[in-house]
Structure formats: C-alpha cells, structure tokens
Steps between C-alpha positions, in 0.01 A plus 500: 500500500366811722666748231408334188126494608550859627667642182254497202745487197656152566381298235253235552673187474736581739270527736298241426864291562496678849129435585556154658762623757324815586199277556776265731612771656227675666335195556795369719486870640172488633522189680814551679329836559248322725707251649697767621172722604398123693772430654559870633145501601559144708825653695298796583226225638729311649742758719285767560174306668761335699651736638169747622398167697258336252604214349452433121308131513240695700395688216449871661344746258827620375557145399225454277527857364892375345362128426187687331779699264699250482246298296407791290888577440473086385137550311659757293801353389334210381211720285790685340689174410241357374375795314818541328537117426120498312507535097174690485647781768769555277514857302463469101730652319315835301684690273488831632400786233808677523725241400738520231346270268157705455722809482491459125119366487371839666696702315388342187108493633532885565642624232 
C-alpha cells in the first residue's frame, strides 16, 4: 500500500481497494509503536532508579520526568488514532489538474 500511494500512475480504483488496509496498517503501526516506546520507557524506570539507590515508588525526579513522557508517548497515540478513525479528518479525493482525463479538456480549451 506504501508504493501504490507513492507511485502516481496506479489507477484510482486500485487504490481506493488498498485504502482500507493502508489505513489498518499504520494504524496498528502506531500503536504498537507506543507500546513498545512505554514499555521501553518503564524498564528504563524500573532498572536504572534501582540500581543508583533510589527506588522507583519514591518518585525521584527522574521518575516523573519518564512517567511525564510516558503519558505524552500515551496522549499521542490516542490523538492520532482517533484522528485517523474521524470521517471529517479524512482527505477528499481532488482530481489533480494534471491528470489524464483533463489532458484532452486543456488541450481542447487552448487550442
């Protein structure tokens, strides 16, 4: 789906066919994205703050600096879910001026 939105000659149907798994797909890429950014984040919390001698549940400054982007990591992910999930947020389809069928309209108009 990456390639056919990349390459402009594909014809338009097909990629209106591949629209729904594209959509799928980066969708599901973005959230695993930030589980894996969350839970990263919460071994970091968890093994480093141990072992320098503070303990996590204390909630040192280093602690609330990872639980701080942690929840923005979390914030995110949700916007661009939901962002992608909303009707109105969705691009319209324009015909763009250079496609093939106005090829024969402007040459007709400027002649």
């Amino acid at each position: 789906a990456f390639f056919s939105f990349l390459y402009p000659g594909i014809d338009p149907v097909y990629r209106r066919l591949i629209l729904p798994f594209h959509i799928f797909g980066g969708t599901a890429n973005i959230v695993l994205t930030g589980a894996v950014a969350i839970t990263g984040l919460t071994e970091k919390a968890l093994f480093s703050l141990k072992s320098k001698g503070a303990e996590y549940r204390d909630l040192p400054a280093p602690a609330v600096i990872i639980n701080m982007f942690g929840l923005s990591i979390v914030v995110f992910t949700v916007l661009v879910v939901w962002l992608v999930t909303k009707p109105e947020f969705r691009r319209r389809y324009i015909p763009a001026v250079n496609a093939p069928q106005y090829k024969l309209r402007r040459e007709q108009t400027t002649e």
